[in-house]
C-alpha positions in Angstrom: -68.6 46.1 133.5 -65.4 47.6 132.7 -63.8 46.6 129.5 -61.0 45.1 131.1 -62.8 42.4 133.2 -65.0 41.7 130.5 -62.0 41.3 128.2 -60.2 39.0 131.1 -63.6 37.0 131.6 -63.4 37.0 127.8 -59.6 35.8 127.8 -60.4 33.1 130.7 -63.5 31.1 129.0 -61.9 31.2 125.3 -60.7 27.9 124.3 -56.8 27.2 123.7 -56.0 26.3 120.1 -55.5 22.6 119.7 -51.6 21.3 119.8 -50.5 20.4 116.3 -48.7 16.7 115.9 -45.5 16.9 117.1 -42.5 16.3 114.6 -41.4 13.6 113.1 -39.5 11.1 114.3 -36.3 11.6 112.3 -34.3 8.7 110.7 -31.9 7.8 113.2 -35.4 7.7 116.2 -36.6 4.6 113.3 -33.2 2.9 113.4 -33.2 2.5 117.0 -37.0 1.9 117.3 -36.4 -0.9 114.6 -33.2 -1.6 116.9 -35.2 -1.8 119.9 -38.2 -4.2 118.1 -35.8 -6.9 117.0 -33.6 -7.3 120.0 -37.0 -7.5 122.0 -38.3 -10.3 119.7 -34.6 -12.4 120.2 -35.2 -11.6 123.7 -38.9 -13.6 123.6 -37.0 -16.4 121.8 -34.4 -16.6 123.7 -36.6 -16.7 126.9 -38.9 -19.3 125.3 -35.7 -21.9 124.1 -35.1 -23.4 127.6 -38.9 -24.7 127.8 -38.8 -25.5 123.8 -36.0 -27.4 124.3 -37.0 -29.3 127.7 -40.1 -30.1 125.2 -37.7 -31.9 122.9 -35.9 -33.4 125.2 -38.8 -34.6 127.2 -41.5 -35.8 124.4 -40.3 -35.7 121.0 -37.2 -37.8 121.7 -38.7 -40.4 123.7 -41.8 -40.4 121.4 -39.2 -40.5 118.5 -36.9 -43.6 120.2 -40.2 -45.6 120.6 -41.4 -45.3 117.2 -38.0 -46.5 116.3 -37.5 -49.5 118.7 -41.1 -50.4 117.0 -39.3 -51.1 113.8 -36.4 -53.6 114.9 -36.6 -57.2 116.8 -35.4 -55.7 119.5 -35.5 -58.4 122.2 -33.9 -59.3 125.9 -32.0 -55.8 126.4 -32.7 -52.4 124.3 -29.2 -51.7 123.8 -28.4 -55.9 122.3 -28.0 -55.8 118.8 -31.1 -55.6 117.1 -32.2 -55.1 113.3 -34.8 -53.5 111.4 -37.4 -55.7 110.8 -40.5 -52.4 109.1 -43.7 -53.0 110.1 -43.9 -56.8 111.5 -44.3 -55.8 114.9 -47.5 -54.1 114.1 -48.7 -57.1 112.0 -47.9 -59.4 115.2 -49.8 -57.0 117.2 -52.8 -56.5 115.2 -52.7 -60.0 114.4 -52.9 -61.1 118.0 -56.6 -61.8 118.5 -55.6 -63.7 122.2 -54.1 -60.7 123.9 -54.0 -57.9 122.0 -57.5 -57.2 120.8 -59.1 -58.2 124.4 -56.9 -55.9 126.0 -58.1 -53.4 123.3 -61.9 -54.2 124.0 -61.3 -54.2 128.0 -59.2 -50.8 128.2 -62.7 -48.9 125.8 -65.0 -50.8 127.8 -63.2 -49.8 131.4 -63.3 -45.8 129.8 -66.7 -45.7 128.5 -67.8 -47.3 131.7 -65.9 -46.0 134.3 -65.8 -42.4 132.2 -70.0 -41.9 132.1 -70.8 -42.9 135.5 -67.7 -40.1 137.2 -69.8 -37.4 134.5 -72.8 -38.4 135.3 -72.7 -38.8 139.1 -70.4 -35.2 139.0 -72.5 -33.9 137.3 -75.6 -34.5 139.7 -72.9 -34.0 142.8 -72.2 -30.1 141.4 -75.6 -29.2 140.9 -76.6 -30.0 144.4 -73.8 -28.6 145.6 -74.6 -25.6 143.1 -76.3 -23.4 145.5 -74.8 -22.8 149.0 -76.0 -24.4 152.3 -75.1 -25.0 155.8 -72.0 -27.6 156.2 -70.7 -27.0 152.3 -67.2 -26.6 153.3 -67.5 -30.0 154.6 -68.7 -31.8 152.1 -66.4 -29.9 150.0 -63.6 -31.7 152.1 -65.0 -34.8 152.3 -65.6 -35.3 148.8 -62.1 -34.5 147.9 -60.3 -37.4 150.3 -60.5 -40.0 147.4 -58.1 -37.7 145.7 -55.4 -37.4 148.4 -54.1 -41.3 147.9 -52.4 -42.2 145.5 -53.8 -45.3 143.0 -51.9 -47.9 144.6 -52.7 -47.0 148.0 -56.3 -46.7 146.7 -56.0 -50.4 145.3 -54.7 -52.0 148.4 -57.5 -50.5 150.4 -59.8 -51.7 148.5 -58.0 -55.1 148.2 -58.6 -55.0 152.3 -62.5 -54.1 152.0 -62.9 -56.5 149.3 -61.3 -59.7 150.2 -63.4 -62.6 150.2 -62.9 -64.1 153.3 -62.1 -60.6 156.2 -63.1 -57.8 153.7 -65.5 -55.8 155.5 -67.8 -55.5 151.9 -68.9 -59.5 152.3 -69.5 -59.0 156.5 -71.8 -56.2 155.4 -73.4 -57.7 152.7 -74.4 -61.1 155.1 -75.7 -58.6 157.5 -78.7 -57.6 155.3 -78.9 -60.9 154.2 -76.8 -60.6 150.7 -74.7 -63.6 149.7 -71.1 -63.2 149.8 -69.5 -61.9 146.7 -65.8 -62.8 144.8 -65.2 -59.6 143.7 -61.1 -58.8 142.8 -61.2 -62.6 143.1 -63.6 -63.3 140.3 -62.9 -63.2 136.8 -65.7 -62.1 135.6 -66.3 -59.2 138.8 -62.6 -58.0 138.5 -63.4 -55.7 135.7 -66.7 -54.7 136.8 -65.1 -53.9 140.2 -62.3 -52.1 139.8 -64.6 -49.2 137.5 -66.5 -48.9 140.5 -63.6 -48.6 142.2 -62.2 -46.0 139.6 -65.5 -44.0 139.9 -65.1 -44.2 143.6 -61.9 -42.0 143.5 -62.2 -39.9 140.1 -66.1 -38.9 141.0 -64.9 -35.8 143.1 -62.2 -34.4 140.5 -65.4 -34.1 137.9 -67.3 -32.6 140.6 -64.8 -30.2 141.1 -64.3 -29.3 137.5 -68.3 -29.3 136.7 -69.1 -27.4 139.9 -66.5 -24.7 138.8 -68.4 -24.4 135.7 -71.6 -23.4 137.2 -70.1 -20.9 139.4 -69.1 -19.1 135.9 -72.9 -19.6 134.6 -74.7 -16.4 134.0 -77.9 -16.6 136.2 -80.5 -14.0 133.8 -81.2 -17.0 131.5 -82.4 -19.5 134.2 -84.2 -16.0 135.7 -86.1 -15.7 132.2 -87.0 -19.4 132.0 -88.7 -19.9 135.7 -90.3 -16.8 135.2 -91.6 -18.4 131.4 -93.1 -21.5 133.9 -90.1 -23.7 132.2 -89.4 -27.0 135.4 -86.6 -27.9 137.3 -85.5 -30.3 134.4 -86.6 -28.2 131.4 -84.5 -25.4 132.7 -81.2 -28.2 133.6 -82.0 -30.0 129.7 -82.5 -26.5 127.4 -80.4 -23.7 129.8 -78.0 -25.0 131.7 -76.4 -28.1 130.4 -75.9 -25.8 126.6 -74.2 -23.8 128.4 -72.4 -25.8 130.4 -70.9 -27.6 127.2 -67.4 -26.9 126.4 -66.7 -27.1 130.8 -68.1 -31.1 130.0 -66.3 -31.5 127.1 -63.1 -30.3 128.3 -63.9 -32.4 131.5 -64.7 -35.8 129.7 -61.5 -35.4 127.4 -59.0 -34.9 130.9 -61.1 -37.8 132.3 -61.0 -40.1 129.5 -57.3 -39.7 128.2 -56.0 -40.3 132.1 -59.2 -43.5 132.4 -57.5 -44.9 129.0 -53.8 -44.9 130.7 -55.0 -46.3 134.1 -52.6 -48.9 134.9 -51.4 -48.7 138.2 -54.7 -49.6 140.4 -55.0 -52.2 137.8 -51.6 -53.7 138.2 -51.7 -53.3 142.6 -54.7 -54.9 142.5 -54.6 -57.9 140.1 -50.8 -58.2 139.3 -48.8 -59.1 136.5 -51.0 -59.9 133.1 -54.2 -58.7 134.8 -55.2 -61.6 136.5 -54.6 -65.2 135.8 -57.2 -65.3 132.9 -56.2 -61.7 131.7 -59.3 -60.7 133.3 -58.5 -56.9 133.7 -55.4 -56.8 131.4 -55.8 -53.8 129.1 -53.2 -52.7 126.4 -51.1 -50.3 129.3 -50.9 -53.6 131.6 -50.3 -56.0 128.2 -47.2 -53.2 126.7 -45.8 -53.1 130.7 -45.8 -57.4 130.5 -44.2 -57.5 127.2 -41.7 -54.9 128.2 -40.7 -56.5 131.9 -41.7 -59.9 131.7 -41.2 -61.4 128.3 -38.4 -58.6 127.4 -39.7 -58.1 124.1 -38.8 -54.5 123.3 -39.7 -54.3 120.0 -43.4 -55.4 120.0 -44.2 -53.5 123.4 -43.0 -50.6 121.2 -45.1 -51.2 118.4 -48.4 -52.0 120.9 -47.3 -48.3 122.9 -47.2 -46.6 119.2 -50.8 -48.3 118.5 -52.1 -47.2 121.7 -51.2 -43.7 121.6 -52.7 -44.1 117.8 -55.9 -45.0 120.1 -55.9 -42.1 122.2 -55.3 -39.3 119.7 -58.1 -41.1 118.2 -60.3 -41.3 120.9 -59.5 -37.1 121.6 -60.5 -36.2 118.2 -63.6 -37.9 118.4 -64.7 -36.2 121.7 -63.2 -32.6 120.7 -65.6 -33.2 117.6 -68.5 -34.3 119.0 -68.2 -31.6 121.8 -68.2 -29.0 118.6 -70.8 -30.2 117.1 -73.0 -29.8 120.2 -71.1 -26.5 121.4 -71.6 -25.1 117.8 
């Protein structure tokens, strides 16, 4: 080979020297780099104030005027003349074993009840539905129509199916030979009736929010588990429902904050104080009586404050337990 092809071939496979760093940035590049960092940070600020504010505007101030209104006598208008009277509206309240503490016990008892039967039965509905089959887009639909209406509609309906006398529910139940049944019109079935009721339309919106759960499940550690001989059930209780925790905890803390503030099905169905014994009057139906019927501003206040006491209080306590079991 000549010596100047070998010294080309040489020349083209030789490696080109590495680029040193470049240079410097000098003072006045830092300035306006600095420059350019701060005015981007106002920027974020300024971008986030509208939606701060609306925050403020829209929660603190009407959290802050309640918890206000729950320290005067404030009675027959909100804007009469009213003095600060401390804390006796909370020692009427808590002191109120006829109203206030029933309402208490009816409003947990309509939660816990109506709140375990929409996990459980969403539960079972999203692990049947887990797996595709023939017609799942229709069931999909279907399931989701109790959703579409709103509460009140929702209670009349079922004020229709359930009356006592031309409800369809008692026509059915004497055609397989069941006695008639009260129902809304009982005081001890109101309660009882209306979580069924509750379940009836809140079932599908825990189905949804389970079901999209197991869609994210990884499928290797159910793989390893059939192939270890584990059963249907051993593989739902030690692989799927661990991982499936924090989707059913965040699921039973949406459903049981909005079950704990249920008040208009309640009030469409049974009216003003829950029924004529109070039968389904719970401490959203028992505030909205003191507020609009007996005018009393200043103790409805004081019973709101308590209740939203109750429902931090009732968060906290699932957000911990669902830790503990996540952890």
């Amino acid at each position: 080979m000549p010596a100047t092809e070998a010294t080309g071939a040489a020349a083209t496979t030789r490696p080109s020297p590495a680029r040193g760093p470049g240079p410097a940035p000098s003072g006045a590049e830092r300035r306006r780099q600095r420059t350019f960092e701060q005015a981007n940070r106002r920027l974020k600020w300024a971008m986030l104030a509208p939606a701060v504010l609306f925050v403020g505007l829209m929660i603190v101030f009407p959290l802050a005027f309640t918890l206000n209104l729950s320290l005067t006598d404030a009675f027959g208008a909100v804007n009469a003349d009213s003095a600060h009277i401390g804390l006796r509206n909370f020692g009427d309240a808590l002191g109120d074993t006829r109203r206030f503490w029933p309402a208490a016990r009816r409003t947990l008892v309509f939660t816990v009840g109506a709140v375990v039967l929409e996990t459980v039965l969403g539960l079972a509905l999203a692990m049947l539905m887990r797996k595709p089959f023939r017609g799942m887009r229709w069931v999909r639909t279907v399931l989701i129509v109790p959703l579409l209406a709103t509460p009140v509609a929702i209670g009349i309906l079922w004020l229709l199916i359930l009356d006592p006398t031309n409800g369809i529910a008692n026509h059915l139940m004497e055609a397989v030979g069941l006695p008639r049944q009260e129902f809304l019109g009982s005081v001890g079935q109101s309660l009882p009736t209306l979580m069924l009721i509750d379940v009836w339309q809140w079932t599908p919106m825990m189905t949804l929010l389970l079901l999209a759960g197991l869609t994210t499940l990884p499928e290797e550690p159910e793989e390893a588990a059939l192939m270890d001989g584990a059963s249907a059930w051993q593989r739902f209780r030690y692989v799927v429902l661990p991982m499936l925790g924090p989707t059913l905890a965040t699921a039973l803390v949406l459903r049981a904050v909005d079950a704990l503030k249920t008040f208009d099905i309640l009030y469409a169905t049974k009216g003003a104080g829950g029924g004529s014994d109070f039968e389904v009057e719970t401490l959203n139906v028992y505030a909205y009586g003191l507020t609009f019927d007996y005018q009393e501003y200043g103790l409805a206040a004081a019973v709101l404050v308590l209740f939203t006491l109750f429902i931090v209080g009732v968060v906290v306590l699932l957000r911990r337990r669902g830790g503990r079991k996540n952890a």
